[in-house]
C-alpha positions in Angstrom: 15.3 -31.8 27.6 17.5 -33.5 30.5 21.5 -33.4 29.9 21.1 -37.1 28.8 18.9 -36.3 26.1 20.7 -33.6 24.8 24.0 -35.7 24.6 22.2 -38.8 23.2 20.6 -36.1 20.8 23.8 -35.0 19.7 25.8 -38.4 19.3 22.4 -39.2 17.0 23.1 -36.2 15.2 27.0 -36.7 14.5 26.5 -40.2 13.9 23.7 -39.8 11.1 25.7 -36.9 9.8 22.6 -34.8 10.5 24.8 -32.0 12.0 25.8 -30.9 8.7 22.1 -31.1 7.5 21.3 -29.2 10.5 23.4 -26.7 9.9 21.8 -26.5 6.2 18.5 -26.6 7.3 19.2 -23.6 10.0 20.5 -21.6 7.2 17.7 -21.9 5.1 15.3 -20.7 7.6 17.7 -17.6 8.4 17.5 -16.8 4.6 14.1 -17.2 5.0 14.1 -14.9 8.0 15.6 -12.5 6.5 13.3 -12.2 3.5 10.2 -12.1 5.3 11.8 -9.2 7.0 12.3 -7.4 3.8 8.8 -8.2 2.7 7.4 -7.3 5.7 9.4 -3.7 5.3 8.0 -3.2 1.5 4.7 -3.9 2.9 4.5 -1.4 5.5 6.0 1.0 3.1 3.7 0.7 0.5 0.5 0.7 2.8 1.7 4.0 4.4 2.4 5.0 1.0 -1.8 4.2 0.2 -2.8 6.2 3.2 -1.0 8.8 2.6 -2.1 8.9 -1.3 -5.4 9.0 0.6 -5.1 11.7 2.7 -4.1 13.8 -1.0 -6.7 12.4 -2.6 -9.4 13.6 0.2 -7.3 16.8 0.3 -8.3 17.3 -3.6 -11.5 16.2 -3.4 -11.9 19.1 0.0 -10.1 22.1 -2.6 -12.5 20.7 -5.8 -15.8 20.9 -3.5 -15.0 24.5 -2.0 -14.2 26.0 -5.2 -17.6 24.4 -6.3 -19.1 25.9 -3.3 -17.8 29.5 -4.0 -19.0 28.9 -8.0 -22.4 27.9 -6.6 -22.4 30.8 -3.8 -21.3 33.5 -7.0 -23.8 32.1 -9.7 -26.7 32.7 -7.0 -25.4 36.4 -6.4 -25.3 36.4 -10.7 -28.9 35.8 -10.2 -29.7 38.1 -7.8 -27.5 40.8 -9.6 -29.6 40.1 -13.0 -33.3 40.5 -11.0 -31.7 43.9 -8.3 -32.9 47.6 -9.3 -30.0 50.0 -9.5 -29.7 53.1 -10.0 -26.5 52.8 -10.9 -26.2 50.3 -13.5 -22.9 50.8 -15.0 -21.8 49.2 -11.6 -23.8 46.5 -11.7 -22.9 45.4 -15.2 -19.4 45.9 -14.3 -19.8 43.4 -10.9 -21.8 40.8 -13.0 -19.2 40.6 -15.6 -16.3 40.4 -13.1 -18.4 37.7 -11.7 -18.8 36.0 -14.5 -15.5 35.7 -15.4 -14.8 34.1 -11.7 -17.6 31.5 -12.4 -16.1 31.0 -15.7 -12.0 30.5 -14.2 -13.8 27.9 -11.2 -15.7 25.7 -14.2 -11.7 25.2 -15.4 -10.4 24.9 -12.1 -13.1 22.3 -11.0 -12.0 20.8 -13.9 -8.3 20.5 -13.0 -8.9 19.7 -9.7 -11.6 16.9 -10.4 -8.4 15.1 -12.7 -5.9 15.8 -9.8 -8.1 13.9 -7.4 -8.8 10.5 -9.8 -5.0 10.8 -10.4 -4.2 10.5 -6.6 -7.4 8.0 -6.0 -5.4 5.8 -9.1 -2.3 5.9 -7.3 -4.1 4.5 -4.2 -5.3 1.5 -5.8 -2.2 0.9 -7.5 -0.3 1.3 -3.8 -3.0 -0.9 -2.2 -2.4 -3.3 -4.7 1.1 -3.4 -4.4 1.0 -3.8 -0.8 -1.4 -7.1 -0.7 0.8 -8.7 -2.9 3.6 -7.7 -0.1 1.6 -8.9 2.7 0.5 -12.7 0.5 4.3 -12.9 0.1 5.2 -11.8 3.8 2.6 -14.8 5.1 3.7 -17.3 2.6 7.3 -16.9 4.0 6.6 -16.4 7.4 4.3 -20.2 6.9 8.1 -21.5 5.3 9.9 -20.6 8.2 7.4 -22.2 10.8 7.6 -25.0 7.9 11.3 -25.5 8.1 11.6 -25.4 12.0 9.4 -28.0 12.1 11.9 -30.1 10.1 14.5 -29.3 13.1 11.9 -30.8 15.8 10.8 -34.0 13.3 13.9 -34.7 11.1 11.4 -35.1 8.0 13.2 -33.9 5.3 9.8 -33.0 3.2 8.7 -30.3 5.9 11.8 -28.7 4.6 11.1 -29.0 0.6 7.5 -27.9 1.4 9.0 -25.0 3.3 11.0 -23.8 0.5 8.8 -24.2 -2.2 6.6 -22.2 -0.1 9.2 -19.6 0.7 10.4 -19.6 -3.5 6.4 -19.0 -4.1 6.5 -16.2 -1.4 9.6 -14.1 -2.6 7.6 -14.5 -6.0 4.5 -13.3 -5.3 6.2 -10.3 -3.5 8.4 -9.7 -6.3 5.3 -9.4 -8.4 4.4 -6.4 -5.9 7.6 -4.3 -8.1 5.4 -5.0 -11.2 2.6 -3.3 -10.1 2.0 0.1 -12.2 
């Protein structure tokens, strides 16, 4: 714009009273602003949040299948045990039943650990969930700011009702994203 069309701007501006509705339209899209910066925060929380749920949840699932592996690895030497010539077979019932109690501890462990790793795979879901209602809210406001700055640039007054409807239906949607359990 050329000095001249600023001024001529402004002397429009004071003499439609449109400074003061500039001024109101200017703080809406700061409010705005401002709340898509929150969202946009709760969002990034919440998907680090789900990857890191992830990460236990793999973690789990790594401690569930070596303790399945050392079951597997002892009911083979059971076998073995059951089918060896000894000499010495006080020993050897003494080894299978220590054995077998092992095999017996790992059925309740897997168990546990199979429960741990759903509980952390649950959580996950419930995080990823959380965070795309975060980032639907995050993109409707960010859409109600670009809305209402187009108001500044056409002076349309319904590019600014649009924009806060859209920026109300935003901070509603992410609001939603505290409900999630």
């Amino acid at each position: 714009m050329e000095a001249n069309e600023v001024s001529e701007f402004a002397n429009q501006m004071r003499e439609s009273g449109g400074e003061e509705s500039l001024k109101s339209i200017s703080l809406g899209i700061s409010i705005l602003a401002v709340l898509v910066a929150m969202v946009t925060v709760l969002g990034h929380r919440t998907h680090t949040e789900a990857v890191l749920m992830q990460s236990r949840a793999g973690d789990q699932w790594n401690e569930y299948q070596a303790k399945k592996i050392r079951m597997d690895n002892l009911s083979v030497t059971l076998d073995l045990l059951a089918i060896e010539p000894t000499a010495n077979s006080s020993l050897l019932e003494t080894k299978r039943k220590e054995y077998e109690a092992h095999v017996e501890k790992w059925k309740d462990d897997l168990a546990e650990e199979q429960a741990k790793a759903r509980e952390f795979e649950a959580e996950v879901t419930k995080a990823e969930a959380k965070a795309s209602r975060y980032d639907l809210g995050e993109a409707l406001l960010q859409i109600s700011v670009v809305l209402c700055s187009i108001t500044l640039f056409t002076r349309r007054q319904h590019y600014f009702l649009l924009g806060l409807a859209l920026g109300a239906a935003g901070v509603v949607v992410a609001c939603s994203g505290l409900l999630v359990h």
